[in-house]
DRENLUM-16027 format. One record per residue (C-alpha): residue number from 1; chain; x, y, z. Coordinates in steps of 0.001 Angstrom, whole numbers, padded with zeros to 6 digits. Example, Ala and Ser with C-alpha at 12.3 -4.5 7.8 and 13.67 -1.06 7.14 Angstrom:
<sites>
SITE / pos / unit / c1 / c2 / c3
SITE / 1 / A / 012300 / -004500 / 007800;
SITE / 2 / A / 013670 / -001060 / 007140;
</sites>
This chain:
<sites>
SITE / pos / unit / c1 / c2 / c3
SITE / 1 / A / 000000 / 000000 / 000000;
SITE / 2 / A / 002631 / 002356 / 000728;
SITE / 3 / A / 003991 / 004347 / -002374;
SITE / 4 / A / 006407 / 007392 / -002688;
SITE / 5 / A / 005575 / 010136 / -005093;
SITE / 6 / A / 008632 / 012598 / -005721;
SITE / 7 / A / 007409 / 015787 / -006389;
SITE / 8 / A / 009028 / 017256 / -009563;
SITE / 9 / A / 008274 / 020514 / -008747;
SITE / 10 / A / 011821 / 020378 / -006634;
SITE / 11 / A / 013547 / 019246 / -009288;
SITE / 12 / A / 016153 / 020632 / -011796;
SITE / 13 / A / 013808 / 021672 / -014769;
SITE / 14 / A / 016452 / 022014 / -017034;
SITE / 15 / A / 017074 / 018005 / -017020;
SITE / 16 / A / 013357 / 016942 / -015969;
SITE / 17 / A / 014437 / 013683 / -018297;
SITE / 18 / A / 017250 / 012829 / -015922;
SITE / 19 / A / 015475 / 013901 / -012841;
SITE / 20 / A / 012904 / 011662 / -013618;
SITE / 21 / A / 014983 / 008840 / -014675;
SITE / 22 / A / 016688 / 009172 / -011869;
SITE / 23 / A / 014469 / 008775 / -009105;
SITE / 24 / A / 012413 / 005845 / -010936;
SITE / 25 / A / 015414 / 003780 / -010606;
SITE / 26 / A / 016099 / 005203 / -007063;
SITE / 27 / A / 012718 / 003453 / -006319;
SITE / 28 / A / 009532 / 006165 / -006825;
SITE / 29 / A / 006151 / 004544 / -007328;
SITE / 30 / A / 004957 / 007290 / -009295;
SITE / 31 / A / 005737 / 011053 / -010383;
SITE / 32 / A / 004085 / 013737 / -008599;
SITE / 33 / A / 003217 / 016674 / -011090;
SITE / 34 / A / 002287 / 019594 / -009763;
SITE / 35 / A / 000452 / 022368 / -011738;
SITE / 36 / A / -000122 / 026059 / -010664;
SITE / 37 / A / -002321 / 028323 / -012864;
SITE / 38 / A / -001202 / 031885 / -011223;
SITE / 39 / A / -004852 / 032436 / -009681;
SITE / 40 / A / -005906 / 029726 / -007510;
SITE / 41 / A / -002273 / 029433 / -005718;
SITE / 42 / A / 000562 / 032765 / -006380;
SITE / 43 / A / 002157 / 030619 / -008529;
SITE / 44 / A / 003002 / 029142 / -012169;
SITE / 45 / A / 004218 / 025914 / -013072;
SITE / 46 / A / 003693 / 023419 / -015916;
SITE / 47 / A / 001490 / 022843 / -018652;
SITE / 48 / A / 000326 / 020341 / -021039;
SITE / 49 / A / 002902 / 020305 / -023165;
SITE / 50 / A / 005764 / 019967 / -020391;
SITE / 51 / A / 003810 / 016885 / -019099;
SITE / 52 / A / 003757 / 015045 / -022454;
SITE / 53 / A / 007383 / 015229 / -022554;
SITE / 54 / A / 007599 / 013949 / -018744;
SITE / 55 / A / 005253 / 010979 / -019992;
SITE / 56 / A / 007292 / 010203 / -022905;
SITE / 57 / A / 010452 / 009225 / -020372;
SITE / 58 / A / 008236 / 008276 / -017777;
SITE / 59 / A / 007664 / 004559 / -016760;
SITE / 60 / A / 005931 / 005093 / -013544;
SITE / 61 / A / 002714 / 006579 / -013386;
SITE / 62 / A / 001861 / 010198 / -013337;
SITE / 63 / A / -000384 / 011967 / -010619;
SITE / 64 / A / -001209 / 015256 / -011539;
SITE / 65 / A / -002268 / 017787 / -009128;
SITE / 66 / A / -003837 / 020606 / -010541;
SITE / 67 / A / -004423 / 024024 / -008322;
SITE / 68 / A / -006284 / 025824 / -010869;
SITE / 69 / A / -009569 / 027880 / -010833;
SITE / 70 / A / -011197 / 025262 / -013534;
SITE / 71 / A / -009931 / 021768 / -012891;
SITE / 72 / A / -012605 / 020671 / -015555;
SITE / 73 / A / -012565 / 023000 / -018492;
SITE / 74 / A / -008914 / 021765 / -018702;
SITE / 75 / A / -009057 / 018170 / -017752;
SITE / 76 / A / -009276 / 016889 / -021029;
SITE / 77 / A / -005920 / 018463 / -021721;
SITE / 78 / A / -004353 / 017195 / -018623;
SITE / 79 / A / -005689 / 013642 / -019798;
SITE / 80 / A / -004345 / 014194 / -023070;
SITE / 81 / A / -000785 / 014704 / -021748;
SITE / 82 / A / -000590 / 011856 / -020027;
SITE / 83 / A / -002406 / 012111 / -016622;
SITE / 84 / A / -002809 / 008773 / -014682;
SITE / 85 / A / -004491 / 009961 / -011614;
SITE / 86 / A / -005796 / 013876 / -012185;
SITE / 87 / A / -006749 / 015233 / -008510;
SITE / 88 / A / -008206 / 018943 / -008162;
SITE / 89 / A / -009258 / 021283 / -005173;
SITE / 90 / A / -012154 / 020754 / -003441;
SITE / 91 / A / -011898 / 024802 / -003187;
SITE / 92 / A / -011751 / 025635 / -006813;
SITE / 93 / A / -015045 / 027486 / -007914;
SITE / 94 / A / -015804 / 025118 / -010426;
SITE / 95 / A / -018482 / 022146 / -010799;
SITE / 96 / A / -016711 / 018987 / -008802;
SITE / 97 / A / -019151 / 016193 / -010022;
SITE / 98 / A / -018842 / 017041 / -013359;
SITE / 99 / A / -014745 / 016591 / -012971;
SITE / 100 / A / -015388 / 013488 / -011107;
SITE / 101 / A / -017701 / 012084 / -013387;
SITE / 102 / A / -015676 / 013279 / -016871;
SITE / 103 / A / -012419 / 011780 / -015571;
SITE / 104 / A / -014349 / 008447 / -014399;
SITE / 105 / A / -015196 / 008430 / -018379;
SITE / 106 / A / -011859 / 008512 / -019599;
SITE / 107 / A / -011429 / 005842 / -017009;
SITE / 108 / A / -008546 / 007705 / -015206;
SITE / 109 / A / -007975 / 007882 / -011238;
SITE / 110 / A / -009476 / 010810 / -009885;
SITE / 111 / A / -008478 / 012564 / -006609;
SITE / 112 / A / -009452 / 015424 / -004649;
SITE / 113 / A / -006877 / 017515 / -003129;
SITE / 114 / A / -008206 / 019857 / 000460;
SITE / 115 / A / -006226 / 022908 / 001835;
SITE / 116 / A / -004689 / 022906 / 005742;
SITE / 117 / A / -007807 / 025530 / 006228;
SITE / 118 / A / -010722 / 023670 / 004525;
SITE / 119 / A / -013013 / 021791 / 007066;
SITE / 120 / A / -012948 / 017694 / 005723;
SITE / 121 / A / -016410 / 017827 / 005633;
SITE / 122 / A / -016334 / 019541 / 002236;
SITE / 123 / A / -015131 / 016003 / 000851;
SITE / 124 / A / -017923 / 014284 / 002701;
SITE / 125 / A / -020651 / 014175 / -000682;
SITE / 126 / A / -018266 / 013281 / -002755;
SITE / 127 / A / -015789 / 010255 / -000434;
SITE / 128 / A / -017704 / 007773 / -002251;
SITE / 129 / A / -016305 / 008184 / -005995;
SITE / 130 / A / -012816 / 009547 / -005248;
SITE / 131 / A / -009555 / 007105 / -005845;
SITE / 132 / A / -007515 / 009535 / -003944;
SITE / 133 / A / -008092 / 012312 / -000980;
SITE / 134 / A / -005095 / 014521 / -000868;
SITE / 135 / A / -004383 / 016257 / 002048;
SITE / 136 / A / -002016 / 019412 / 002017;
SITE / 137 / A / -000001 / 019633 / 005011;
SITE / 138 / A / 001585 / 023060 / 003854;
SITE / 139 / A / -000630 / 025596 / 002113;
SITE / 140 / A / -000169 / 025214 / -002125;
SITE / 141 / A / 001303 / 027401 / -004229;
SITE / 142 / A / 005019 / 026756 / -003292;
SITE / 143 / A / 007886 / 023865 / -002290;
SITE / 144 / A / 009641 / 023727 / 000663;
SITE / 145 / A / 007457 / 024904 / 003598;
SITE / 146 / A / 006967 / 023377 / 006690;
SITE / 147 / A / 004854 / 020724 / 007772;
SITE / 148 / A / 001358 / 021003 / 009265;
SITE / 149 / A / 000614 / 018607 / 011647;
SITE / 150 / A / -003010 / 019340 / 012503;
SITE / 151 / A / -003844 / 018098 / 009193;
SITE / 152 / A / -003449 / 014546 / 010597;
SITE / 153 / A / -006878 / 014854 / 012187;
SITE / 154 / A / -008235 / 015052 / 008745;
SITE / 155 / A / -006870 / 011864 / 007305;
SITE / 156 / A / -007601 / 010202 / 010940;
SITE / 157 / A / -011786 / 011272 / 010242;
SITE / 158 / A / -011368 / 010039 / 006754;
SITE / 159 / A / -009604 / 006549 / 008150;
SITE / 160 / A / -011297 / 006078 / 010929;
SITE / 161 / A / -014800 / 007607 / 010990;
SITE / 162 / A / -015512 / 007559 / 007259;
SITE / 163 / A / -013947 / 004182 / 006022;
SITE / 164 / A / -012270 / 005471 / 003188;
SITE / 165 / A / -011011 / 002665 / 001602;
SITE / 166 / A / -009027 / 004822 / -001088;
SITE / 167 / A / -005554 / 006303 / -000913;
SITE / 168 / A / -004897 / 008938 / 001210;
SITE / 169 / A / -002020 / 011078 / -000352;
SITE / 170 / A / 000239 / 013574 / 001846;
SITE / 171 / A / 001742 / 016482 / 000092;
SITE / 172 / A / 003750 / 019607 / 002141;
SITE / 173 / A / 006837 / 018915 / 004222;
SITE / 174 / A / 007162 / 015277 / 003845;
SITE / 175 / A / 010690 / 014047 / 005288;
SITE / 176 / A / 011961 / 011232 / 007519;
SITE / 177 / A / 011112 / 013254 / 010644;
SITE / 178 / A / 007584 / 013905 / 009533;
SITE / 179 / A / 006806 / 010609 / 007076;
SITE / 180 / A / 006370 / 008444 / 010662;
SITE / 181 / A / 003417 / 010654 / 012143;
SITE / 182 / A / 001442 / 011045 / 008551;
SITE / 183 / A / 001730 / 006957 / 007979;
SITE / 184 / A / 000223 / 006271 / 011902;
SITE / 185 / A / -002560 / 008567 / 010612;
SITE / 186 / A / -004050 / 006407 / 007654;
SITE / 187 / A / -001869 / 007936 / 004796;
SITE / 188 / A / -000593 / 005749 / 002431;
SITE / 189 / A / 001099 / 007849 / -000433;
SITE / 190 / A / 003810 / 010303 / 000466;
SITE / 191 / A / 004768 / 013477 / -001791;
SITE / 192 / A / 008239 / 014532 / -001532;
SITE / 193 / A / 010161 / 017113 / -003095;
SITE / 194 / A / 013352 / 018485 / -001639;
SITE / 195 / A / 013523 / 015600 / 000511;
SITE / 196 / A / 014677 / 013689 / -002377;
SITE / 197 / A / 015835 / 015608 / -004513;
SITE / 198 / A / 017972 / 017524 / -002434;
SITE / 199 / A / 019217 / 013802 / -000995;
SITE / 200 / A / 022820 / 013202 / -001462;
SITE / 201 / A / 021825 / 009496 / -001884;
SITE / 202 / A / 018231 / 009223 / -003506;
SITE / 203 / A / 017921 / 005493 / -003366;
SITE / 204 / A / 018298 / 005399 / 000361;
SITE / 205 / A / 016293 / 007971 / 001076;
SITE / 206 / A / 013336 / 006535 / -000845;
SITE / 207 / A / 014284 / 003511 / 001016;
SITE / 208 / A / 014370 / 004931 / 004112;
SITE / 209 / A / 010881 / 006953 / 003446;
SITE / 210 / A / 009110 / 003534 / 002599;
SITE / 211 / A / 010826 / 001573 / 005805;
SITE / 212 / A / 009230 / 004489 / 008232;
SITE / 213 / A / 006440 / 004774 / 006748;
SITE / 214 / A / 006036 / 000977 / 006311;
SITE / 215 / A / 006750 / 000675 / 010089;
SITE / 216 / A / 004204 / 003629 / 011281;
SITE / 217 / A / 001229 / 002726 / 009005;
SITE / 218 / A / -001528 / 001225 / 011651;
SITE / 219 / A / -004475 / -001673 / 010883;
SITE / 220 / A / -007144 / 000417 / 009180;
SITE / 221 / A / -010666 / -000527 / 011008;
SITE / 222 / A / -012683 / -003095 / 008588;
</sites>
């Protein structure tokens, strides 16, 4: 159950090829693609056409997590690029069933991603259809902030009161010293960015990220 995302967003852009190369053979389960529109989060990252390229070198899946204003009127071009899992904000001002319900057609994952602010009982009408819940343990729009741990009583209600029986992804701070705590909540997929790529020895500290979290992650109630 337990699977390591590096986020790319920490990596060096000008040999994303490499980068990613080089932490699928290190051990990542899948890519972590962040993508900022400049409205929703302060921020601007990658498009369409930079994720084609990443899925052309890619052999591990990519989970795309988009924190723009209309997750749907551009899903179809995330999809397109080479999406595997597509997960947008519950806080976006756009239509969420019809997001769920057009990725579910292109028979893609879907996730949906809720800010360190955002009561968990937004995700409650919709905890039924989702692959993937992503909880943000820093606040999106940039890499290398610290890590919330209040979240944690998020994934605990979503684990333990709710049942969900999907994966719960972490993303925001995510290191050896924090990787423990998030697993002994009920998460199961870990986003890291400067953790690992700003490792001087990526394969053991992927290794060492699974192994804790591996350790910490608890019986999840039937």
């Amino acid at each position: 159950m337990i699977r390591i995302a590096p986020s790319l967003l920490s990596c060096d852009f000008a040999r994303i090829g490499d980068e990613v190369k080089k932490v699928e053979a290190a051990g990542a389960d899948e890519l972590h693609v962040d993508v900022m529109d400049g409205h929703f989060v302060p921020n601007l990252t990658l498009g369409p056409p930079v994720i084609t390229m990443i899925k052309r070198v890619a052999t591990k899946p990519l989970d795309v997590h988009v924190m723009i204003t209309d997750p749907l009127k551009f899903a179809p071009s995330y999809l397109d690029a080479g999406a595997d899992t597509y997960t947008f904000h519950v806080e976006a001002p756009d239509y969420p069933a019809g997001v769920i319900e057009y990725v579910k057609k292109r028979k893609k994952r879907v996730g949906m991603a809720i800010n360190p602010d955002t009561p968990i009982e937004r995700l409650k009408p919709y905890r039924a259809v989702l692959d993937l819940v992503l909880v943000m343990s820093v606040f999106p729009g940039f890499g290398g902030q610290a890590f919330i741990a209040d979240v944690l009583k998020k994934v605990e209600i979503l684990r333990h009161d709710w049942k969900f029986k999907g994966d719960v992804e972490i993303d925001g701070g995510i290191a050896p010293d924090t990787i423990g705590a998030a697993a002994a909540a009920g998460c199961n997929v870990f986003v890291a960015g400067s953790a690992i790529f700003g490792a001087s020895d990526v394969p053991a500290r992927i290794a060492q990220l699974r192994a804790t979290a591996t350790a910490a992650f608890p019986v999840l109630p039937a």
